[in-house]
Phi, psi and omega in degrees: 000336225255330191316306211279324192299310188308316168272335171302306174337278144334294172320306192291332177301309175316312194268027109350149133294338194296308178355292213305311182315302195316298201276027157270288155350280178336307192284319158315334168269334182297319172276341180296310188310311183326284199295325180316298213277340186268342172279325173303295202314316184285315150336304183291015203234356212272059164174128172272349176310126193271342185280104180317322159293318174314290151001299201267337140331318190274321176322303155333312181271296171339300188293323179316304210272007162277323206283299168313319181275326176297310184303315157296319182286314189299331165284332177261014172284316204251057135358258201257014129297358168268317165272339172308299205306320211284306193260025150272328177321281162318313160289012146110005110010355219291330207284313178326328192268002175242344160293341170260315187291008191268321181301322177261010156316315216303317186295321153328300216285298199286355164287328199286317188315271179313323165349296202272350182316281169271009211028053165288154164346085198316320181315353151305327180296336201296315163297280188310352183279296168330300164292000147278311186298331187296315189268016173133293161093226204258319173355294172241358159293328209261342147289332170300323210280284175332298180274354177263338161286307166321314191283348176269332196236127199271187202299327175289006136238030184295289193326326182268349165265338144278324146348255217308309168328298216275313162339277214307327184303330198269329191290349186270333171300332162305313214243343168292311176292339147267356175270342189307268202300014193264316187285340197249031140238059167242146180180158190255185166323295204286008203200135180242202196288152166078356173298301179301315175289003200264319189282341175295307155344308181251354145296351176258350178260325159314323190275341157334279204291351182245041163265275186298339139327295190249326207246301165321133185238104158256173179250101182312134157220143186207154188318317197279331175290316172291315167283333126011267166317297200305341190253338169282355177062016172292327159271150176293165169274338156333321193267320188322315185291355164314322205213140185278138199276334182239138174308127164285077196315333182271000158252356165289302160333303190251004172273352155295322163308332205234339176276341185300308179273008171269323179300302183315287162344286170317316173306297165304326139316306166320296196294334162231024158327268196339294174328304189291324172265023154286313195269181169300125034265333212273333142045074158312122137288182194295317174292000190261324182316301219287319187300295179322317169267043158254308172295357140297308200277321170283016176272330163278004148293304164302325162301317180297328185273011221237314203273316178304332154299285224262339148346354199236330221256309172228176183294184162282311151346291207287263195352282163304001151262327152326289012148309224247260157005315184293300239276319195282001183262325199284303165310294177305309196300338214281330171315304214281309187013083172228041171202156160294342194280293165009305151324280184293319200285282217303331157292309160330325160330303195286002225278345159262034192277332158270059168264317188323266214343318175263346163312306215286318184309312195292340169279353186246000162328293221263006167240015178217160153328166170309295211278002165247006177290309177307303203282339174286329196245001150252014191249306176319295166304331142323317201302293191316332184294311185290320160323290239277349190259324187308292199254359169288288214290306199296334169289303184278004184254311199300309188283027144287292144354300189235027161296339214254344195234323174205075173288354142308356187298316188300303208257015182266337190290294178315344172297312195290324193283313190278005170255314176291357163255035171277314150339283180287348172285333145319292185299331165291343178283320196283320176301343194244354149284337134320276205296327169303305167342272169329303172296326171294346174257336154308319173275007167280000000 
C-alpha cells in the first residue's frame, strides 16, 4: 500500500512546476561557468604583448566587451517575444511563455558546443544569443515560472512561494556551479575542455523542456474564465479578496521603480564580477569560477531562510529593505576585494539580497487581477531589459576605465544605486500603512 501512495506522490511532483526549475538552473550554470571559461581561453590569443600588464589588461577589455555585446543582445531580443508569449499566457496558455523559450535555451549550447568543437570564432554566440531572445529568452520563462506560482498561491502566502521558487533556483546553481568546474576539465584525447560539460548541459535543458511538454500541469486562468465564475457564483467570495478589483497604479508605479534601480545595481555589479576574478590579483581558475558562483547561488538559501525567519515579524516593505541593505554592504565591500578569502567575506555580506526582487513581484501580484498577472510581471521584467542598455555598457566602460586606479569603483557606484532604490520602497510601506489603516476603519 505504502508503493503505490509513493508513486502517487512522485507523480504528483513531476507534474510541478519545481522540477522544471531544478533541471534548467542545473543546465544553466553549467553553461553559464562554459562560457565564462572558453571566452578567457579565446582572450589569451586577442595580444601578442610581453608586457604582462598590458596583457592582461587587454585580456580584460576582451572578455567585457564580449560579455557586453552578448548580454544586450540576449536581453533585448526577446522583447517583444515575451510579451506576445505573456499575453498568450493571460488568455489560458500557461505552458506557452515556458515551453518556447526552454526550445531556444536549446541553441547557445549547442552553437558553443561546435565553437569549442570546431574552434570557430566565439562572435558565433552573438547570433545564438539573437535566436535565444527571438523564443523569449530568461524574459518570458521566468515570468511565466513566476506566474504560475503566484497563481497558485494565495496572497498571504505568495511571498513564501516565490521565496520558495528562488530557494529551488538558487540551490540547483549551487550544486551546478560546483560540478561545473570540475566537468569542464574533463576531456579524452578526442574531446577538448569544457565539451562533457556543454554536453550534460544540453541534456538537461531537452529534459526541461520535455518536462513542460508531457509532464507539467497548470491552471489556465483568463479574463474570459473569471468573468464567468464571478457571474455564475462559481467562486467562493473568499477568493474575490485574493485579488484586487481595480490596479493600484502609484504602487504599481513605484514598485517598478525601485526594481529598476535595485536590478540595476546587482546588474551592474554583476555584469563584471567575472571578469574581475580572472584578472590579478585574484586570476581564478575554472574551478575557483564554479566555487564562486556557487557561493553566489547560496545566498538564495539564505535568503529564502531570511524571509522565513523575520517574515512573522516584519512587513514585506521591511523585508525588501533589509534585502537591499545585505546587498549594499556586501557590494561596497566587494570595492576592496584583492584576495580570495576577501572575496567569500564580502559575500557573506550579501546572504539576504535576493530577498527584494520576489517580494517586489509578489507585491506587485497583488495589484492587478488574476488575468493579469502573467502580462504585469513580464512587463516588469521588459522594464528591466531597457534598465539593462543602461547599466550594461555604463558597467562595462566605467570598469575599463578605472582598471588601472580603482577597479572596484563599478561596485562602490552600485552600492549607491541600491540605497536609491530604497527610496520608493519607503514609500510603498507608509502607503500601504495608510491603506491598512482606512480599512480598519472603514470595517469598524
Amino acid at each position: 500500500m505504502a508503493l503505490p501512495g509513493c508513486v502517487r506522490s512522485l507523480r504528483a511532483v513531476l507534474r510541478q512546476v519545481w522540477p522544471l526549475i531544478v533541471l534548467e538552473e542545473l543546465g544553466s550554470s553549467f553553461f553559464d561557468t562554459a562560457l565564462q571559461m572558453v571566452v578567457l581561453d579565446r582572450s589569451a590569443g586577442t595580444t601578442t604583448d610581453p608586457d604582462n600588464h598590458a596583457s592582461s589588461e587587454s585580456q580584460q577589455i576582451f572578455i567585457t566587451n564580449f560579455h557586453m555585446i552578448f548580454n544586450l543582445i540576449v536581453k533585448f531580443t526577446p522583447i517583444i517575444p515575451a510579451l506576445l508569449l505573456a499575453r498568450l499566457g493571460d488568455r489560458g496558455w500557461r505552458r506557452l511563455p515556458l515551453i518556447v523559450p526552454l526550445v531556444g535555451y536549446l541553441v547557445p549550447r549547442l552553437v558553443l558546443m561546435l565553437v569549442v568543437i570546431f574552434n570557430l570564432d566565439i562572435r558565433l554566440m552573438y547570433g545564438a544569443g539573437a535566436l535565444f531572445g527571438l523564443s523569449g529568452g530568461f524574459a518570458a520563462y521566468w515570468p511565466g515560472v513566476m506566474t504560475l506560482v503566484s497563481l497558485a498561491y494565495a496572497e498571504s502566502d505568495r511571498s513564501k512561494g516565490l521565496m520558495l521558487v528562488e530557494l529551488l533556483y538558487g540551490m540547483a546553481g549551487l550544486v551546478g556551479s560546483l560540478v561545473s568546474g570540475h566537468l569542464f576539465q574533463l576531456y579524452t584525447s578526442s574531446l577538448r575542455d569544457g565539451i562533457v560539460l556543454l554536453i550534460v548541459s544540453f541534456i538537461l535543458a531537452v529534459l526541461s523542456l520535455l518536462h513542460a511538454l508531457l509532464l507539467l500541469q497548470v491552471t489556465e486562468v483568463s479574463n474570459r474564465v473569471e468573468e464567468e465564475d464571478e457571474t455564475s457564483g462559481l467562486i467562493p467570495p473568499s477568493v474575490y479578496l485574493d485579488r484586487p478589483i481595480q490596479r493600484n497604479l502609484p504602487n504599481i508605479s513605484l514598485l517598478f521603480i525601485a526594481a529598476i534601480f535595485y536590478t540595476s545595481s546587482v546588474g551592474g555589479a554583476i555584469n563584471v564580477l567575472g571578469a574581475y576574478v580572472l584578472k590579478e590579483p585574484l586570476s581564478w581558475n575554472a574551478t575557483q569560477v564554479g566555487y564562486g558562483n556557487a557561493a553566489g547561488c547560496l545566498i538564495f538559501l539564505t535568503s529564502f531562510l531570511g524571509v522565513k525567519v523575520l517574515r512573522p515579524f516584519v512587513s514585506e516593505t521591511s523585508l525588501i529593505m533589509i534585502g537591499m541593505l545585505s546587498f549594499t554592504a556586501g557590494i561596497y565591500f566587494m570595492s576592496f576585494v584583492t584576495a580570495t578569502y576577501m572575496f567569500y567575506l564580502a559575500r557573506s555580506l550579501n546572504l539576504l539580497a535576493l530577498i527584494p526582487m520576489p517580494i517586489i513581484r509578489s507585491l506587485l501580484s497583488q495589484q492587478v487581477p488574476k488575468s493579469s498577472c502573467g502580462m504585469t510581471l513580464t512587463t516588469l521584467q521588459v522594464a528591466l531589459k531597457f534598465a539593462a542598455a543602461a547599466y550594461i555598457p555604463a558597467s562595462t566602460k566605467i570598469y575599463q576605465n578605472t582598471l588601472d586606479w580603482f577597479p572596484g569603483f563599478v561596485f562602490t557606484l552600485s552600492s549607491v544605486f541600491s540605497v536609491l532604490a530604497m527610496i520608493p520602497i519607503s514609500i510603498v510601506g507608509c502607503r500601504t500603512q495608510e491603506e491598512d489603516r482606512y480599512e480598519a476603519i472603514q470595517g469598524d
